[in-house]
C-alpha positions in Angstrom: 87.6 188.3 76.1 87.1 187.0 72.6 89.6 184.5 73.1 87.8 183.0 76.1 84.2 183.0 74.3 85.4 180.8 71.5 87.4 178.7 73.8 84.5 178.3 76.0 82.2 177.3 72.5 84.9 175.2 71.5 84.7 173.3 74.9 80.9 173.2 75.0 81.3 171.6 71.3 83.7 169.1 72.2 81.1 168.2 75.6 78.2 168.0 73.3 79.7 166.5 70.4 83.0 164.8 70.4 82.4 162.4 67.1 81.5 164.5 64.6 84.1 167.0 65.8 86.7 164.6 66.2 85.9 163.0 63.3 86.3 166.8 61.2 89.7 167.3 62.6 90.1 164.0 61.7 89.3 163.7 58.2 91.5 167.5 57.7 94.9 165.5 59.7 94.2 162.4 57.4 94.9 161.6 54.0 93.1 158.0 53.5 89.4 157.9 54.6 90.3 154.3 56.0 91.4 155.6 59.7 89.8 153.9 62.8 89.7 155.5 65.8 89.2 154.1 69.1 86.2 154.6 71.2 88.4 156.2 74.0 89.6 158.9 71.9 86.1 160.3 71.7 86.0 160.6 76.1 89.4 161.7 76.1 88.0 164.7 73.4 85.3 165.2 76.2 87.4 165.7 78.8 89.6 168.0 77.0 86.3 169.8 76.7 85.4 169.9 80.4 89.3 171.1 80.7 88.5 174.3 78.4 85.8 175.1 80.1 87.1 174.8 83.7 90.0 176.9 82.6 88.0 179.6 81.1 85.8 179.8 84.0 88.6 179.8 86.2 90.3 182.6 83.9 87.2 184.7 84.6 86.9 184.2 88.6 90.3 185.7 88.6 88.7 188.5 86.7 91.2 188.7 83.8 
């Protein structure tokens, strides 16, 4: 149960805020300051966060 509520927060966090969250794993992957990223990475972030949250929903329909 605890597992799905912070999936399901980190899912509505990457919905609602992709770039700075993006940009936090980011900085933490990185050693130079001086990495680009595309614009698409920040949808494809999104998306990943609709994923999470379609999954935890659908883990909970199932009732488990």
């Amino acid at each position: 149960m605890a597992l799905r509520l912070l999936l399901a927060f980190l899912g509505l966090l990457e919905v609602a805020f992709p770039k700075p969250l993006v940009d936090f794993w980011m900085n933490l992957a990185t050693e130079d300051d001086d990495v680009e990223l595309r614009p698409w990475v920040y949808t494809a972030a999104r998306i990943e966060g609709v994923l999470i949250l379609l999954y935890v929903l659908w883990r909970r329909r199932d009732g488990e």
